[in-house]
Steps between C-alpha positions, in 0.01 A plus 500: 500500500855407436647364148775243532741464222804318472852601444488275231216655305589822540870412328398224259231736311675810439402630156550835265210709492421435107473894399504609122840571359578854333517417124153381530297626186195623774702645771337812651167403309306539852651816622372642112193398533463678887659784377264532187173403688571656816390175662663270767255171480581272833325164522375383840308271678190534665491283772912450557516665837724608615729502188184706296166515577177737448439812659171487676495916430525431106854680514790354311561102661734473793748264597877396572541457116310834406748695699808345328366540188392895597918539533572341181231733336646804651870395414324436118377888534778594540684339227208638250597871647255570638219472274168468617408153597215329675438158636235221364435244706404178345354165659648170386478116579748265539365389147580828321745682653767376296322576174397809595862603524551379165237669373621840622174525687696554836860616543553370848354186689509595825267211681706194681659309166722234555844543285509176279761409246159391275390859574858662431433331146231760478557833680782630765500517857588753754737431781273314781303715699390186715540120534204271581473111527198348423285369765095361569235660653249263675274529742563452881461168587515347159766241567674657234884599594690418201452455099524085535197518721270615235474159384203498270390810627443793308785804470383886345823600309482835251495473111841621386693468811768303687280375750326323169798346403618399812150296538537326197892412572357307843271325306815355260744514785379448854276207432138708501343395209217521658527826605162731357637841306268802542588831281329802610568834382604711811655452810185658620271173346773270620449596847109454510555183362632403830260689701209320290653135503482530112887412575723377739814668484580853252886534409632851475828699620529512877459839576179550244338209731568675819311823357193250398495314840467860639169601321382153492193436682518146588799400702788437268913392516761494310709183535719288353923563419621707239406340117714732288732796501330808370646789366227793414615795310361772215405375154600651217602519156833300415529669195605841649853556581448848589214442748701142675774707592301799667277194644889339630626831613175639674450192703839481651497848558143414722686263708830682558318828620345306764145585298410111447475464892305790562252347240509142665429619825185674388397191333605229701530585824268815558076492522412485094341803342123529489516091671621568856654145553904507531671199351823525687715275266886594552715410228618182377872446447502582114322802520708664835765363230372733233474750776886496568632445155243569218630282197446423152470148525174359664466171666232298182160347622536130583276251634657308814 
C-alpha cells in the first residue's frame, strides 16, 4: 500500500499545532492531578489495530499508538520526579473520546484520532505520529473500486469520525444523494457489515482497513483513491500549558533520536504482536517528512 499526496497538499495545508498558551488559568491542571492520584489514564481503542488494540493475554493493550504514548508517560515520570505512577488503560469510541478528555476521565488518547480544527476547538494535539487517507473496504469482486460507484448502495462509516463526514459531504457534493449511510460503532462492526452484505462498502483510514482485511474471513479489498488527508495524533487537554509543551518537546525528541522508526518498524512493517500477520506499509511522504524534520506545524485533515 502506497499513499499518494500532492506537492500541493502537502504546502497548501500547513497549520500551527493549536497548543494552550502559558497564562492559561488551568495550565499544569493534568500533571496535578497525576501527581496527586498517582494515575496516568490512557484512552484506547479496542479494535484499532495496529494503532491500539486488545491483548488477547489480558495485559495492558498493544499497539503503534500504545508505545508512543508509553514514552510520553515515562518523559511525564520524570517531570513528576519520580513519584510513583501507574498506568490505566481506558477503552473509548469514536463517540466519546473527546468527552472523555474533557471530563478528565483519560489524560491521553492514544487510539488513531484524526487532528481536526473542529477538534482543536476542544482539546490539543500531539505532533503526528502517522498520516492515513481514508479509503473502502469491499469485498472481492464487488464492482466496487471507487466512492462514485456506490451509487445507491450502502457505505458503513463510524459515529464521530471523518470517514462520517466525508460520507455525508459526497452526498452534498459528488452528486450521491442516493447514497445509503450506515453508522456502526467499531471498525470491528463495520467490517462484518461487509462480510454479511448488511453493507456494501465500510469507510475507515487506510491502514486500519488493511488490518481488518487481514482477519476478515470472507475475501475482502481495499480500493478506491485517497478521500482525505489524515493526521492522527494524542488527545489531550488544551487547557494545560505545562503538559502541551512536555507533549511538544517529548515528541520531537522521539523522532530526532531515531526512536519513532524503531517503533514504526515494529508496527508497520514487522509480524504484529500476539496476530502474526506483517502489514509491510513503508512510509508515506509526510510521515518520512516528520521522520527527517519533526515540526510544530502539522499538515490539517482535508477531504480531497
Amino acid at each position: 500500500m502506497k499513499i499518494t499526496f500532492s506537492a500541493r497538499v502537502c504546502a497548501a495545508l500547513l497549520a500551527p499545532v493549536l497548543f494552550a498558551s502559558a497564562g492559561d488559568s488551568l495550565a499544569g491542571a493534568t500533571l496535578d492531578r497525576i501527581k496527586q492520584s498517582g494515575v496516568v489514564n490512557i484512552g484506547f481503542r479496542e479494535a484499532g489495530l495496529p494503532f491500539s488494540y486488545k491483548n488477547s493475554d489480558q495485559g495492558a493493550p498493544l499497539g503503534y499508538s500504545i508505545d508512543v504514548c508509553g514514552a510520553l508517560v515515562d518523559a511525564i515520570k520524570q517531570e513528576l520526579r519520580g513519584k510513583n505512577t501507574e498506568v490505566k488503560y481506558v477503552p473509548v469510541a469514536g463517540s466519546t473520546r473527546i468527552q472523555a478528555v474533557l471530563d478528565g476521565k483519560i489524560d491521553l488518547e492514544c487510539a488513531n484520532s484524526t487532528n481536526t480544527k473542529a477538534r482543536r476547538d476542544q482539546v490539543a494535539f500531539s505532533m503526528p505520529y502517522y498520516f492515513a487517507a481514508a479509503k473502502l473496504l469491499v469485498k472481492q469482486n464487488s464492482g466496487i473500486s471507487k466512492l462514485e460507484d456506490m451509487g445507491a448502495k450502502t457505505l458503513a462509516v463510524l459515529k464521530g469520525t471523518t470517514g462520517a463526514m466525508i460520507a455525508e459531504n459526497a452526498r452534498k457534493t459528488r452528486g450521491m444523494a442516493s447514497l445509503k449511510i450506515m453508522v456502526v460503532d467499531s471498525s470491528a462492526d463495520g467490517a462484518l457489515a461487509v462480510e454479511k452484505g448488511t453493507a456494501d462498502a465500510f469507510m475507515q483510514d487506510d491502514i486500519l482497513l488493511h488490518g481488518l482485511k487481514a482477519q476478515a474471513k470472507e475475501a475482502l479489498i481495499v480500493v478506491g483513491g485517497s478521500l482525505s488527508v489524515e493526521p492522527l495524533a494524542v488527545m489531550f487537554n488544551k487547557n494545560d500549558a505545562e503538559l502541551a509543551a512536555l507533549m511538544e518537546r517529548e515528541m520531537a525528541h522521539l523522532y530526532t533520536s531515531g526512536k519513532m522508526k524503531l517503533i514504526y518498524k515494529k508496527w508497520f512493517q514487522s509480524p504484529l504482536p500476539q496476530r502474526g500477520f506483517n502489514l509491510n506499509v513503508p512510509s508515506n511522504p509526510l510521515l518520512a517528512d516528520m521522520f527527517s524534520r519533526p515540526s510544530g506545524f502539522v499538515v490539517d485533515w482535508t477531504m480531497l
